[in-house]
C-alpha distance (Angstrom), angle and dihedral (degrees) to the residues before:
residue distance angle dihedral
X1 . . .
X2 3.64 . .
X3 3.86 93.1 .
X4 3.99 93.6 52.7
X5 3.76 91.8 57.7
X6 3.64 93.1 44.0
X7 3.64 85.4 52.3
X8 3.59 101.4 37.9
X9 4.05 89.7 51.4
X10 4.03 91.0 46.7
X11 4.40 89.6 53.6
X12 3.67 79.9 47.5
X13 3.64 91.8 51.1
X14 3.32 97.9 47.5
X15 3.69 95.7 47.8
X16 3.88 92.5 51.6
X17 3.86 91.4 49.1
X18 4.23 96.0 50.5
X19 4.07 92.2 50.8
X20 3.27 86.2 97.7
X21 4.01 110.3 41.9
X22 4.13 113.6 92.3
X23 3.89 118.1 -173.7
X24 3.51 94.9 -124.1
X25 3.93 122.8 10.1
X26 4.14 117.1 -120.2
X27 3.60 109.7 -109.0
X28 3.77 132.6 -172.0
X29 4.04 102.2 -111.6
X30 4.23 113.1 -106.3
X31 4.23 120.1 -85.6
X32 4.01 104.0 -102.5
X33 3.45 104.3 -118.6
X34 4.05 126.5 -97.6
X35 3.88 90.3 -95.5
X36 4.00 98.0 52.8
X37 3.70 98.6 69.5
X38 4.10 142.1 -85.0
X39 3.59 100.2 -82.0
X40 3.92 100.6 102.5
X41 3.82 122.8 -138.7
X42 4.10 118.0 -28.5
X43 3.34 108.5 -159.5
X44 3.61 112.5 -145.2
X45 3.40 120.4 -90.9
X46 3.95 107.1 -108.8
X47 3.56 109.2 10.5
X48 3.85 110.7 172.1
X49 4.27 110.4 -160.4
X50 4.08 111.7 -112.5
X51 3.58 130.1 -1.7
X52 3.69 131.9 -39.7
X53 3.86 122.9 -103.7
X54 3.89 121.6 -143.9
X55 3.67 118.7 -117.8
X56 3.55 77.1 -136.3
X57 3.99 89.8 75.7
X58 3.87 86.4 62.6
X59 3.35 99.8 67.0
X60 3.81 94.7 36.0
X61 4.20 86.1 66.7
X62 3.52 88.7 41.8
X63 4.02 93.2 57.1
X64 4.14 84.1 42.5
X65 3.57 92.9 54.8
X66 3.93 96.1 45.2
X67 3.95 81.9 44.4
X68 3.44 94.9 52.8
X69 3.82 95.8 41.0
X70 3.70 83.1 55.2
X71 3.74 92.9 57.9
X72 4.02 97.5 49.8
X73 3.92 83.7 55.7
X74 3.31 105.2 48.1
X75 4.38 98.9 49.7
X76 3.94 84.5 40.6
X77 4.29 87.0 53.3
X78 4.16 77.3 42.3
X79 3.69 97.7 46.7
X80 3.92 84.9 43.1
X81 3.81 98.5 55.9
């Protein structure tokens, strides 16, 4: 029992501490220079803040979970025996 909450308050932890991390900070786009024209900056016209994530990471925690779940059954069927 002791080991879940040790766990359980370490995830927590960790989840509390990376609130605040971004891939790639938002930043206003550079001034054209003098020579490019009068129209000021244009920022682009989608411009999502940080980095992209694969849908490909998805299904890569899915396969972890179902791994791990598979784990926790099989020493408990172990432990069991």
């Amino acid at each position: 029992m002791r080991k879940i909450i040790i766990g359980l308050f370490l995830l927590t932890f960790g989840v509390i501490i990376s609130i605040g991390l971004f891939a790639q900070p938002s930043a206003e786009p550079p001034a054209p220079p003098d020579t490019k024209g009068t129209s000021g900056n244009q920022p682009p016209p989608y411009n999502p803040p940080g980095a992209p994530i694969e849908p490909g990471a998805g299904i890569l925690l899915i396969m972890a979970g179902a791994y791990g779940l598979k784990k926790i059954r099989d020493v408990r069927n172990v432990s069991n025996s």
